[in-house]
C-alpha positions in Angstrom: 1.4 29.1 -8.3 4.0 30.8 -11.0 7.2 29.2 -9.3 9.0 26.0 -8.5 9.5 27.3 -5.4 5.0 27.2 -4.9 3.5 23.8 -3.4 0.6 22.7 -2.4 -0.1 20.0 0.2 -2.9 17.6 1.4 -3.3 18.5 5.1 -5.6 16.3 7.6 -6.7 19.3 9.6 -8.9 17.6 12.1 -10.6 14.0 11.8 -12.6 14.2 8.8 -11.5 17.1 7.8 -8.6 17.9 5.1 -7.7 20.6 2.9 -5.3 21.9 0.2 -2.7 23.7 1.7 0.0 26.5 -0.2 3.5 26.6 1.2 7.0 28.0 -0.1 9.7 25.3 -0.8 13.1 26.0 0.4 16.1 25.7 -2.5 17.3 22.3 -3.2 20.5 21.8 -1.6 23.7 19.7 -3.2 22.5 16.9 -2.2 18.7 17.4 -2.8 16.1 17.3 -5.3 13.4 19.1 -6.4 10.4 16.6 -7.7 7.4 17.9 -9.6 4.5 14.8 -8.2 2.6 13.3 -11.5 1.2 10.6 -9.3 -0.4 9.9 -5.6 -2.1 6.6 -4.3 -4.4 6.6 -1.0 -3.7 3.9 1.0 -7.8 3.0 1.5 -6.2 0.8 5.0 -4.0 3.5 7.1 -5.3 6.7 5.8 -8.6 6.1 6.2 -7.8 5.8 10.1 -5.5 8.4 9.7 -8.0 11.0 8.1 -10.8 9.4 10.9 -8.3 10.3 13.3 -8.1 6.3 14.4 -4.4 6.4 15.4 -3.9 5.2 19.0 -2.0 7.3 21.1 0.5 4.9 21.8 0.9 4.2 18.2 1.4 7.7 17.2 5.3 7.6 17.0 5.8 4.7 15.5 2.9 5.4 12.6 4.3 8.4 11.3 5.4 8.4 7.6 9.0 9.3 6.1 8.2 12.9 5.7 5.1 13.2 7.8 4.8 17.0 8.8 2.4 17.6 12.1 0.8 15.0 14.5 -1.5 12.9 15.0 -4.6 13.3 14.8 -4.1 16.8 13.2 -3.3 19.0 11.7 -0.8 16.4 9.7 0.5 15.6 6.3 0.2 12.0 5.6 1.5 9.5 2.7 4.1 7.3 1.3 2.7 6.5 -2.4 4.2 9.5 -4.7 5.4 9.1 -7.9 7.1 12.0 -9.7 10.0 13.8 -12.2 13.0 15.3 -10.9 13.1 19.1 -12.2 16.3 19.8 -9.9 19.1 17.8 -8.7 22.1 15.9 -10.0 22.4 15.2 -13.3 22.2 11.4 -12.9 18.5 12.3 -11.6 17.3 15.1 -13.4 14.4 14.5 -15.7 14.3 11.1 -14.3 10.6 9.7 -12.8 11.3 8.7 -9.4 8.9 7.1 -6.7 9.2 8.3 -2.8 7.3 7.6 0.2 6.0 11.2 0.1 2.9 12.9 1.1 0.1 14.2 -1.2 2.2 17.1 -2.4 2.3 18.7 -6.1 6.1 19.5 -5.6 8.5 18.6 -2.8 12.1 18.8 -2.1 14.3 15.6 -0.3 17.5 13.7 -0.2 18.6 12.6 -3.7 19.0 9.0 -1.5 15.2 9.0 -0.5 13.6 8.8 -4.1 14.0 5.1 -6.0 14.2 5.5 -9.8 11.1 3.9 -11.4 12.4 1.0 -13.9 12.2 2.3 -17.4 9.5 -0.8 -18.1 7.2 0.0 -15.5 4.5 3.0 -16.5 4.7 6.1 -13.8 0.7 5.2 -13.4 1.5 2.2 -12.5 4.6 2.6 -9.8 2.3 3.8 -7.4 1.9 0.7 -6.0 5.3 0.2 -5.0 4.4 1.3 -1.2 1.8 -1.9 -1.4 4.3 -4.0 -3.2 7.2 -3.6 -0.3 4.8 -4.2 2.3 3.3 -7.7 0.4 7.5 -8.7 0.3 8.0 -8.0 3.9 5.2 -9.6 4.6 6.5 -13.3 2.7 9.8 -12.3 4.4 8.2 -12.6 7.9 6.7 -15.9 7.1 7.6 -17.4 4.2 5.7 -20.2 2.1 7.1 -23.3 1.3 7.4 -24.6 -2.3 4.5 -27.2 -2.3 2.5 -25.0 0.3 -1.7 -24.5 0.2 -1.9 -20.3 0.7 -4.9 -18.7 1.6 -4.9 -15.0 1.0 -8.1 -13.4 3.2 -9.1 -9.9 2.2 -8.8 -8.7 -1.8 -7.4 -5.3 -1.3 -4.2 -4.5 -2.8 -2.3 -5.7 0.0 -4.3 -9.0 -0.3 -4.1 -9.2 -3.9 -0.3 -8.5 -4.2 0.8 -10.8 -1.7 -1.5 -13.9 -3.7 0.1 -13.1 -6.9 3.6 -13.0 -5.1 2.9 -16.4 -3.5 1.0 -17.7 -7.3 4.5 -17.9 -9.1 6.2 -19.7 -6.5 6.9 -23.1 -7.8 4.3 -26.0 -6.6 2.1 -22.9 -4.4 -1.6 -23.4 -4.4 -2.7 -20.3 -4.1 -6.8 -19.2 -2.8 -8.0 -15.4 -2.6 -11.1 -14.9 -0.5 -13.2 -12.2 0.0 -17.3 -11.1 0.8 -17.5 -9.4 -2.8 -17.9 -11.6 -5.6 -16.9 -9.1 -8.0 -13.2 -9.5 -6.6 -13.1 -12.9 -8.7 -12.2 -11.0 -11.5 -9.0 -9.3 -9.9 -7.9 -12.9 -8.9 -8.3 -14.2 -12.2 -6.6 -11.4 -13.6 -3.7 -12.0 -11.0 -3.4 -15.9 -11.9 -5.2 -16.9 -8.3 -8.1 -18.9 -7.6 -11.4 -17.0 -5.4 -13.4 -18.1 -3.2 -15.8 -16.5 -0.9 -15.7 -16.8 2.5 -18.8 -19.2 3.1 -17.2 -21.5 0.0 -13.4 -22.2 0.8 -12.5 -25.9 1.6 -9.7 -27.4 2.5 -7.0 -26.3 5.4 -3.8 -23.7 4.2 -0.2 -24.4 5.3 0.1 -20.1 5.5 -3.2 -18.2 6.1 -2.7 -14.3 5.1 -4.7 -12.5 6.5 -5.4 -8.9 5.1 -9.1 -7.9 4.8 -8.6 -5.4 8.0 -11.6 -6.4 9.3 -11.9 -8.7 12.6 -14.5 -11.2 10.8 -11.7 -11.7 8.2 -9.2 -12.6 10.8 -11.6 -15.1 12.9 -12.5 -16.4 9.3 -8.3 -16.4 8.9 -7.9 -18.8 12.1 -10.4 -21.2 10.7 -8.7 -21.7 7.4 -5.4 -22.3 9.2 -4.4 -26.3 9.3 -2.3 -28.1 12.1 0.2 -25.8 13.0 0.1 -23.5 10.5 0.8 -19.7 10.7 -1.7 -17.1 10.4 0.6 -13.5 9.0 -1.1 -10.7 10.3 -1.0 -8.0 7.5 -4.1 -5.6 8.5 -3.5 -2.5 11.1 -6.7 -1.8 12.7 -6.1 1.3 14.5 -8.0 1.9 17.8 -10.5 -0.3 17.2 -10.5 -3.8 19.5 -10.3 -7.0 17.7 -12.4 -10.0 19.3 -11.0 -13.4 18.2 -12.5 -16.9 18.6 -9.2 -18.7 20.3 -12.0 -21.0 22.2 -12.6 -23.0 18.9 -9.4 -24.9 17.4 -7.0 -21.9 17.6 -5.4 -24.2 20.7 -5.7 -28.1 19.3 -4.1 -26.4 16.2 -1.2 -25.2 17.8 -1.9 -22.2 15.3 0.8 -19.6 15.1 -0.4 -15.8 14.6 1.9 -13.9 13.6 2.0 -9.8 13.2 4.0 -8.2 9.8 5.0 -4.6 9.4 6.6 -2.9 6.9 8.6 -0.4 8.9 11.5 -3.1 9.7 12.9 -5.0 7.2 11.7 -9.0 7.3 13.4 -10.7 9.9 14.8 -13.6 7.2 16.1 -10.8 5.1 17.0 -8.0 8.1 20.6 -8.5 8.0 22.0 -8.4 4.3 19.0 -6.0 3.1 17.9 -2.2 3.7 15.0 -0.5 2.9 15.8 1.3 0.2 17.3 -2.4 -1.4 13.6 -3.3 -0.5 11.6 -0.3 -2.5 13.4 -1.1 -5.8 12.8 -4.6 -5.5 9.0 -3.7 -5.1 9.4 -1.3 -8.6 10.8 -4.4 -10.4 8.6 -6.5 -9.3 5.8 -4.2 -11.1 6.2 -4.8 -14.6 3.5 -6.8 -15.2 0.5 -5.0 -16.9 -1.5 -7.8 -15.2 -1.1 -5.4 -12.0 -3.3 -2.4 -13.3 -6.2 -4.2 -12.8 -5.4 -3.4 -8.8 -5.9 0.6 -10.1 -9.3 0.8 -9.7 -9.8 4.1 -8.8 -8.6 7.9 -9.7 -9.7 11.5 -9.0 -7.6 15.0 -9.6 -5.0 16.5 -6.9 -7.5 19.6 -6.7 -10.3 17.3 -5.6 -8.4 15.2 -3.0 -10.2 17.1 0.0 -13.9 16.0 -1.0 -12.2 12.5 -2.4 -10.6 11.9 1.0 -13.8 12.5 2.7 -15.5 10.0 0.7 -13.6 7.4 0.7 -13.2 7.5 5.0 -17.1 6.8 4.4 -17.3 4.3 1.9 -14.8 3.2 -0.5 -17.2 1.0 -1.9 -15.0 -2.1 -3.4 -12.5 0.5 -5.1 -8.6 -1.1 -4.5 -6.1 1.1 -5.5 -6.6 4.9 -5.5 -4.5 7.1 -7.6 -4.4 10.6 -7.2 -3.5 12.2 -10.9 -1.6 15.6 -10.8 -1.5 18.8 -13.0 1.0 17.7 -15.9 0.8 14.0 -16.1 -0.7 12.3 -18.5 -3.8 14.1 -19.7 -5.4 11.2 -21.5 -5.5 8.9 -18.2 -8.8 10.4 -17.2 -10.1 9.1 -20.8 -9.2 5.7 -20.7 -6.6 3.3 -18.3 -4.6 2.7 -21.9 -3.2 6.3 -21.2 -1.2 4.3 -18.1 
């Protein structure tokens, strides 16, 4: 590549298969911009069924990303976590690190409009988790807690583990993040939550989240739910059939279950708030460093084929993925202070 004009792009070829892909750029227009990507997160939920090829049919339309290229299953280029500098565009922009919900792509060209400035106190390393962090509000604006509320958070993935430290600094919340690894009880501590594994959580919640995207999780979800209390549906599972257990209490609990998705605005919010209103709220809302303990994993951009392929596998208990491109910060590899 020996032009700004030169990208490369992650392409889903076929299921389990992906590749690196060169392509020309057109020139920025008035109105566009030309962003060099320092950052890329994998979203270890949808793109795992996206790279396995686990998108239903039906589903297809309304799955597709911002600036998806192809269709599903493949060939398509999938992704909404990029972090990156303006190298062309207004001057108001220019030189300016900017998150959009972008594909894997070394260099891209949008609307101006479509990339949010990253706050000045929140590290580019660290804003790729804004794409997680808009889909944890949405999800509190679908079913929001009650000051005083019990909160059981199922599943300590990002999603998960957002949405419990959202709900931990409401006033008078008591806040419980469960998962099957132990080892996720030092995330939660790190967030300001309390853990518990499944077997071990007592008491009944007021709001059960349920985010572990697996359908033990959400049977476990049901059973933590108390007397008419809603279960918030945060996983997608793809093709795959979920069984659930509404035989057992689901009924003489009058329990709600309720299904959140980031591609609408909440419904308490809907009116008086847009998307874009939405993503800059998420960037705010990281400025804690307490979040980088959700960046548990990193690889190069010229290694995201075999990465990708790996993780679709097994991503082991890794949380947040970020993908580290040619030009960003090369000390990051060396230690997590170089965020």
């Amino acid at each position: 590549m020996n032009s700004q004009n030169d990208a490369r792009a992650f392409w889903v070829q076929e299921p389990g298969k992906g590749e690196l892909v060169a392509m020309r750029l057109p020139a920025p227009k008035t109105d566009e911009i030309l962003v060099r990507t320092l950052f890329s997160a994998i979203s270890l939920g949808t793109e795992r069924l996206v790279f396995r090829g686990d998108v239903p049919a039906s589903q297809r339309l309304a799955m597709r990303a911002p600036f998806q290229d192809g269709h599903f299953p493949g060939p398509v280029k999938y992704g909404y976590s990029n972090v990156g500098k303006v190298e062309v565009g207004p001057k108001k922009l220019l030189g300016h690190i900017v998150f959009c919900l972008y594909p894997h792509q070394d260099r891209y060209v949008v609307p101006a409009e479509s990339a949010v400035p990253v706050p000045a106190e929140v590290p580019a390393a660290r804003a790729v988790l804004a794409a997680n962090m808009e889909t944890a509000i949405n999800g509190f604006w679908d079913a929001p807690p009650a000051i005083g509320s019990k909160v059981i958070v199922v599943g300590a993935g990002v999603v998960g583990c957002l949405m419990a430290y959202l709900a931990g600094r409401i006033p008078g919340v008591e806040v419980q993040l469960v998962d099957t690894n132990p080892d996720k009880g030092a995330v939660a501590d790190a967030l300001g939550a309390q853990f518990a594994e499944t077997n071990s959580v007592t008491g009944e919640a007021d709001l059960v989240i349920h985010a572990s995207g697996a359908p033990e999780g959400l049977n476990a979800a049901l059973q933590f739910a108390g007397f008419e209390a809603t279960v918030l549906e945060m996983s997608w599972f793809g093709a795959q059939t979920v069984p659930l257990s509404l035989g057992e209490s689901f009924h003489s609990k009058r329990i709600t279950l309720r299904s959140s998705q980031v591609g609408a605005v909440g419904a308490t919010q809907r009116p008086r708030w847009s998307n874009r209103r939405r993503l800059a709220l998420a960037l705010d809302l990281l400025a804690d460093d307490a979040l980088d303990c959700l960046l548990s994993g990193q690889s190069r951009f010229g290694d995201l084929p075999v990465t990708m392929e790996r993780l679709a596998i097994e991503p082991s208990s890794e949380l947040c993925h970020r993908i580290v491109y040619p030009g960003a910060d090369a000390d990051i590899f060396a230690s997590k202070e170089g965020n």
